[in-house]
C-alpha positions in Angstrom: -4.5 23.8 5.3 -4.3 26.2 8.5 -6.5 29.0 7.3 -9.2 29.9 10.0 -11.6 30.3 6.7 -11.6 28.9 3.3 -12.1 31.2 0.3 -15.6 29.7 -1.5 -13.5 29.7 -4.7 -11.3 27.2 -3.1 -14.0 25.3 -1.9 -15.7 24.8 -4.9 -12.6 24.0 -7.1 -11.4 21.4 -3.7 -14.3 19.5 -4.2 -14.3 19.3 -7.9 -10.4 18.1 -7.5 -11.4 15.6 -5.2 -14.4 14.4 -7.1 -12.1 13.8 -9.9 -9.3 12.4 -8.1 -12.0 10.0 -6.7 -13.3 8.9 -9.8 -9.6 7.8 -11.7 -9.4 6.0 -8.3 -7.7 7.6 -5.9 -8.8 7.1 -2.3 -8.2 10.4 -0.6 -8.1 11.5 2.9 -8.4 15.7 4.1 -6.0 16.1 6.9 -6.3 20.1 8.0 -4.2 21.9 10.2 -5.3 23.4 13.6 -1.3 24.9 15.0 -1.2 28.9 14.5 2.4 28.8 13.3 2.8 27.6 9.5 6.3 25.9 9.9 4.8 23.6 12.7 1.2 23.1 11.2 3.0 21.9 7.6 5.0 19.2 10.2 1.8 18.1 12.0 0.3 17.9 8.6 2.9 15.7 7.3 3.2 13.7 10.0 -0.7 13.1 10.7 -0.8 12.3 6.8 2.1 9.9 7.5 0.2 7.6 10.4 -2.6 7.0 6.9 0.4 5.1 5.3 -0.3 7.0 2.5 1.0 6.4 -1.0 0.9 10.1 -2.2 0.8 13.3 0.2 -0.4 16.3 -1.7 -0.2 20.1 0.1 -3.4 22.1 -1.3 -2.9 26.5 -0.3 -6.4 27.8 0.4 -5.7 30.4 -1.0 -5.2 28.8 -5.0 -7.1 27.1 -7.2 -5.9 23.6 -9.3 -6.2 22.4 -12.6 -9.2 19.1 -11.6 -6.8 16.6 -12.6 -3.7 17.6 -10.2 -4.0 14.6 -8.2 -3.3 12.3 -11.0 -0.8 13.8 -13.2 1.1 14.4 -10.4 0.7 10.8 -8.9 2.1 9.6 -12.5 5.2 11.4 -11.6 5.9 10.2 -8.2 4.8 6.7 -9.8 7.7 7.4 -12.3 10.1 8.0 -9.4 9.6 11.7 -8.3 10.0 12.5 -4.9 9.0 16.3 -4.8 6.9 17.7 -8.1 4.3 20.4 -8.1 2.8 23.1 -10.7 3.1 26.8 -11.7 1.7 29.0 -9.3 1.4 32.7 -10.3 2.8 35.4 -7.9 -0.4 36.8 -6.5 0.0 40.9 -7.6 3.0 39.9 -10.2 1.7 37.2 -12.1 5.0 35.8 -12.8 5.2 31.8 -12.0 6.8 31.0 -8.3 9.9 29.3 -9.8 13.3 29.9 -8.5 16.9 28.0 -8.5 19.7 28.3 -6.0 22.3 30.6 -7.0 25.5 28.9 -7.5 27.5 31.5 -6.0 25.2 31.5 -3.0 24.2 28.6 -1.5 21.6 30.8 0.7 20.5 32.7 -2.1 17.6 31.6 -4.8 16.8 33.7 -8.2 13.6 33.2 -10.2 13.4 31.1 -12.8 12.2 33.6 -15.6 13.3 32.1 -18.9 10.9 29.0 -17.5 7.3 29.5 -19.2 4.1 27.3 -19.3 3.8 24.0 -21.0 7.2 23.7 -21.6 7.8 19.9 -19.7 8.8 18.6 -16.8 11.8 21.2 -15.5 13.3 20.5 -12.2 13.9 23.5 -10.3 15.2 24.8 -6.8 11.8 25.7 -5.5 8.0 27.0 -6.6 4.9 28.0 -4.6 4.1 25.2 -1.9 0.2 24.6 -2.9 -0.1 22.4 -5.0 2.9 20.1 -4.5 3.0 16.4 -4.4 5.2 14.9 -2.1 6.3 10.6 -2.0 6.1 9.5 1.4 9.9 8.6 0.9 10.5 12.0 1.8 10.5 10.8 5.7 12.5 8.4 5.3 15.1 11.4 3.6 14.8 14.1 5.2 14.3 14.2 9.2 12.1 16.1 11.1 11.7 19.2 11.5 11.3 19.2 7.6 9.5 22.8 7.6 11.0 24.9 10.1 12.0 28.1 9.7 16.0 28.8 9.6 17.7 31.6 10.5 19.9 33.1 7.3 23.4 33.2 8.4 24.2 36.4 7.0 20.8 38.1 7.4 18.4 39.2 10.3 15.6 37.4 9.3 14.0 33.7 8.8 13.8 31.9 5.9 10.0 30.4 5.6 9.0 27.1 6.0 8.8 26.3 2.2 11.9 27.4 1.1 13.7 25.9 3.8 12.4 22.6 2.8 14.0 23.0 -0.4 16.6 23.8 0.9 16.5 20.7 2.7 15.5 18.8 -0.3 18.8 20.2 -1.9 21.0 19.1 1.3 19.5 16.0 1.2 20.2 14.8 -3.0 16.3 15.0 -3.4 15.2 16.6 -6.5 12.3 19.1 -7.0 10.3 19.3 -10.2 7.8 21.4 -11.8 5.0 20.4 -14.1 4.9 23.5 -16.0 1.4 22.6 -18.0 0.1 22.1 -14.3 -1.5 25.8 -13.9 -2.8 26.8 -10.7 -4.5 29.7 -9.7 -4.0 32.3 -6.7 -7.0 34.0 -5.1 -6.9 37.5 -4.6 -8.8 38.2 -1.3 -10.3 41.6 -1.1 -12.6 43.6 1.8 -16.3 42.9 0.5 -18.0 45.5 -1.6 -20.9 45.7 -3.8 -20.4 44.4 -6.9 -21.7 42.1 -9.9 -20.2 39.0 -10.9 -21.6 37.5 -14.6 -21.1 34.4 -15.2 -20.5 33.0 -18.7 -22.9 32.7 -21.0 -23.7 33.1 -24.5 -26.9 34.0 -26.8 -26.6 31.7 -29.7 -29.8 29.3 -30.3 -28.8 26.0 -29.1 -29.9 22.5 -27.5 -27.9 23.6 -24.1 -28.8 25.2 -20.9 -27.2 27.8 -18.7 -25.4 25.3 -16.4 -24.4 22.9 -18.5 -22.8 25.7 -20.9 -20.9 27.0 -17.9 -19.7 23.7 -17.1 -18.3 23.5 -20.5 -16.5 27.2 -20.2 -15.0 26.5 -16.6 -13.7 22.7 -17.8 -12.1 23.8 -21.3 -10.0 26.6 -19.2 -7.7 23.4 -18.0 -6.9 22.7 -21.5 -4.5 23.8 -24.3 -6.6 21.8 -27.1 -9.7 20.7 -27.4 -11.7 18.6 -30.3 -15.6 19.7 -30.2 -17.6 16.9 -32.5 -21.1 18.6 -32.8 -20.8 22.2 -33.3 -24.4 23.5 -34.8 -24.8 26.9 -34.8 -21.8 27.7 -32.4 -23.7 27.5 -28.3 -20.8 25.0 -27.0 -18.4 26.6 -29.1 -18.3 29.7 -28.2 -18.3 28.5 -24.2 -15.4 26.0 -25.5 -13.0 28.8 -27.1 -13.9 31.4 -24.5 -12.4 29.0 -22.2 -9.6 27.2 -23.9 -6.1 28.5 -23.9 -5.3 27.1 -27.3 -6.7 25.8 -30.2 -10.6 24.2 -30.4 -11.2 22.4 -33.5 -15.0 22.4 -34.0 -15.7 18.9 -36.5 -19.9 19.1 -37.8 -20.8 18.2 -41.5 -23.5 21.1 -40.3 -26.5 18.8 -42.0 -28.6 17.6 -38.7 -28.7 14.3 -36.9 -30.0 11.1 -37.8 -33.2 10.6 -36.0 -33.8 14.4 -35.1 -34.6 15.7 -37.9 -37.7 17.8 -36.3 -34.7 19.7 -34.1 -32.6 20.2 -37.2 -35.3 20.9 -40.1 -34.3 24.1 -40.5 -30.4 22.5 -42.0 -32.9 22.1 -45.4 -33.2 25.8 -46.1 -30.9 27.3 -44.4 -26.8 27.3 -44.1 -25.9 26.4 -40.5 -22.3 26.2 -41.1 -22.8 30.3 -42.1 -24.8 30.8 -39.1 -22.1 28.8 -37.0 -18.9 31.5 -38.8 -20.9 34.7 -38.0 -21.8 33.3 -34.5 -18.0 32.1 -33.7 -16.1 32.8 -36.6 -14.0 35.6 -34.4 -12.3 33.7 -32.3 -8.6 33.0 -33.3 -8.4 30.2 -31.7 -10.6 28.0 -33.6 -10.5 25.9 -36.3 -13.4 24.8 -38.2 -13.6 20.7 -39.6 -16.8 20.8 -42.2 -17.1 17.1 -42.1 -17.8 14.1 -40.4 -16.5 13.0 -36.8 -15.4 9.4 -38.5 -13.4 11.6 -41.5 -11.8 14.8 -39.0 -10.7 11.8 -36.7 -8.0 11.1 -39.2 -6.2 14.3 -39.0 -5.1 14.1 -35.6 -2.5 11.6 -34.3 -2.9 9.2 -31.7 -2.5 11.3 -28.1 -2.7 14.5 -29.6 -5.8 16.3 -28.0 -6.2 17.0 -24.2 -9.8 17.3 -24.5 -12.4 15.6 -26.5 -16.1 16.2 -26.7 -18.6 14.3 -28.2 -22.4 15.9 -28.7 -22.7 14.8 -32.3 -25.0 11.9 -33.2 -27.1 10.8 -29.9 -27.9 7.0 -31.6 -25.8 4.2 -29.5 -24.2 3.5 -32.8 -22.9 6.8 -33.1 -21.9 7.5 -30.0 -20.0 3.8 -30.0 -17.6 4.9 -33.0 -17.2 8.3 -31.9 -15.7 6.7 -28.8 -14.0 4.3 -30.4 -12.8 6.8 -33.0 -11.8 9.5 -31.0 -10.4 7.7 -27.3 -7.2 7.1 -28.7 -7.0 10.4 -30.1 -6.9 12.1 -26.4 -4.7 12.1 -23.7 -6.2 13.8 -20.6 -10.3 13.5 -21.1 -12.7 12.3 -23.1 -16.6 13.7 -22.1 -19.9 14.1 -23.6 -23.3 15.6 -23.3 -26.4 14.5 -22.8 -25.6 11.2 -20.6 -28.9 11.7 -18.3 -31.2 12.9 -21.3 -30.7 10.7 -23.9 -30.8 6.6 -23.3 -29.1 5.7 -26.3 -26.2 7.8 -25.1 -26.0 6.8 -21.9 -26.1 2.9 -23.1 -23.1 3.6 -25.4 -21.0 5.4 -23.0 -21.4 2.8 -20.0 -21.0 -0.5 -22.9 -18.0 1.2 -24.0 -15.8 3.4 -21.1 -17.7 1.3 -18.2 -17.7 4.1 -15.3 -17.4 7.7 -15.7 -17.7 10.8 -14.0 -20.9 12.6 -14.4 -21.9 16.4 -13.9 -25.2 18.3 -15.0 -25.9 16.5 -18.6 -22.4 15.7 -19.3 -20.2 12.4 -18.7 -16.5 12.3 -18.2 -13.0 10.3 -17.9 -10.0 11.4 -17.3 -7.1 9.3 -18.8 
């Protein structure tokens, strides 16, 4: 990074990155850039990250924002043999994705990769937006230095930047350069200060969860295209869940109260939750009510199927041991739960069965 500031919306998500980066293991060092110019601060930076012996070097844009488990998907791809692999960045006025291939009949000239959209795989490309890409430290070894200078076009009066003539280099040099199209960053619009109002998210449905925690919940489920909810009541976590979500939130409660809280839940006796969870959350497309138990919905889904799973069903260490058990298998980017630093029960079941997790306000996580 060479910014003379950082945006707070950076800030925030950088430290949420790292903090989940650091808990799937990763040991992560912050080299920033102090040279003016951007083609010789991205060299220093490379080269400084170099002297760590570093097994992954990742280039973070102050100006984006990154899905919180970037460092780790993209690690798996550099494990799997990747040398240059990054996500979708959105063009900041356009919106399109920062995707382009060298035109054949050019080899000076790149076109943008239109016909590529999200979650559609792995793609290697010519090029994409430079925050956000993981480079292997191989790359040395490929491509000499200066790897980010800007070139002259031959044709043209004008330089080509730093990033694009590292692809270009890339593509001199045989090294391939993907894109991890269900990798969705964000780019910040920065704007003169004015008066304004920001809300944040949330929602008046009767619930057991605060303000925080139920922001938490809205801000995680925006880095995932499906998501399993076990524990819906009357519809508070849902509705944070689908406001969030991308794609589809299956919401799994037999809508009868816990065992052992029956105080909380007396009112299931007289009165129909499940109809006061429709007309609360029933408008959202995206969702897709279970009327059952966890240990019965588990066996619609296959094995790796769900990026996200929460658990805030039953809160007895029983419970909360099969709905693990049930549902780990089921997930393939994270498994989390509520009510980790309230409930002892819970907190016993989670550490007997996942060992260590991440933890934020009430909730527990793991990335996978």
């Amino acid at each position: 990074m060479s910014w003379p500031y950082i945006p707070s919306k950076f800030f925030s998500n950088f430290f949420k990155l790292v903090s989940y980066g650091m808990a799937a293991g990763y040991n992560i060092n912050l080299i920033h850039g102090q040279l003016p110019f951007l083609d010789s601060c991205r060299d220093e930076l490379f080269d400084r990250a170099m002297a760590e012996k570093p097994d992954y070097i990742l280039c973070l844009d102050a100006d984006q924002t990154y899905p919180f488990d970037t460092i780790k998907r993209l690690a798996r791809h550099i494990d799997d043999g990747k040398l240059v692999v990054g996500g979708m960045t959105p063009h900041r006025t356009e919106g399109r994705a920062i995707l382009f291939q060298w035109d054949e009949n050019d080899e000076w000239k790149g076109k943008w990769s239109q016909e590529i959209g999200p979650n559609t795989g792995v793609v290697k490309v010519g090029g994409m937006g430079f925050g956000g890409v993981m480079l292997s430290p191989k790359i040395a070894e490929i491509i000499p230095f200066p790897r980010f200078d800007m070139i002259a076009h031959p044709r043209a009066h004008y330089k080509i930047g730093e990033d694009i003539s590292f692809y270009k280099k890339c593509q001199e040099h045989g090294v391939d350069v993907w894109c991890d199209t269900s990798l969705l960053n964000g780019h910040l619009h920065l704007m003169n200060l004015g008066i304004q109002s920001d809300k944040v998210y949330d929602n008046d449905i009767p619930g057991f969860m605060g303000e925080k925690s139920l922001f938490w919940l809205y801000q995680m489920a925006g880095n995932f295209d499906s998501i399993v909810e076990i524990g819906s009541w009357k519809g508070r976590s849902t509705h944070a869940l689908c406001s969030g979500c991308r794609g589809k939130v299956w919401a799994v409660d037999h809508f009868k109260g816990s065992i052992g809280e029956e105080e909380e839940h007396a009112e299931a006796k007289d009165v129909d939750i499940y109809q006061e969870f429709i007309k609360n959350v029933g408008n959202f497309k995206n969702l897709l009510p279970l009327k059952m138990s966890s240990l019965d919905a588990v066996h619609q889904f296959a094995d790796g199927s769900v990026d996200m799973v929460f658990i805030d069903g039953g809160h007895t260490y029983e419970e909360v041991i099969a709905d693990i058990a049930a549902w780990l298998p089921k997930c393939r980017r994270m498994i989390c739960g509520h009510d980790y630093q309230t409930r002892g029960e819970v907190k016993r079941a989670v550490d007997d069965s996942l060992g260590r997790v991440g933890t934020e306000e009430n909730f527990w996580f793991l990335w996978i």
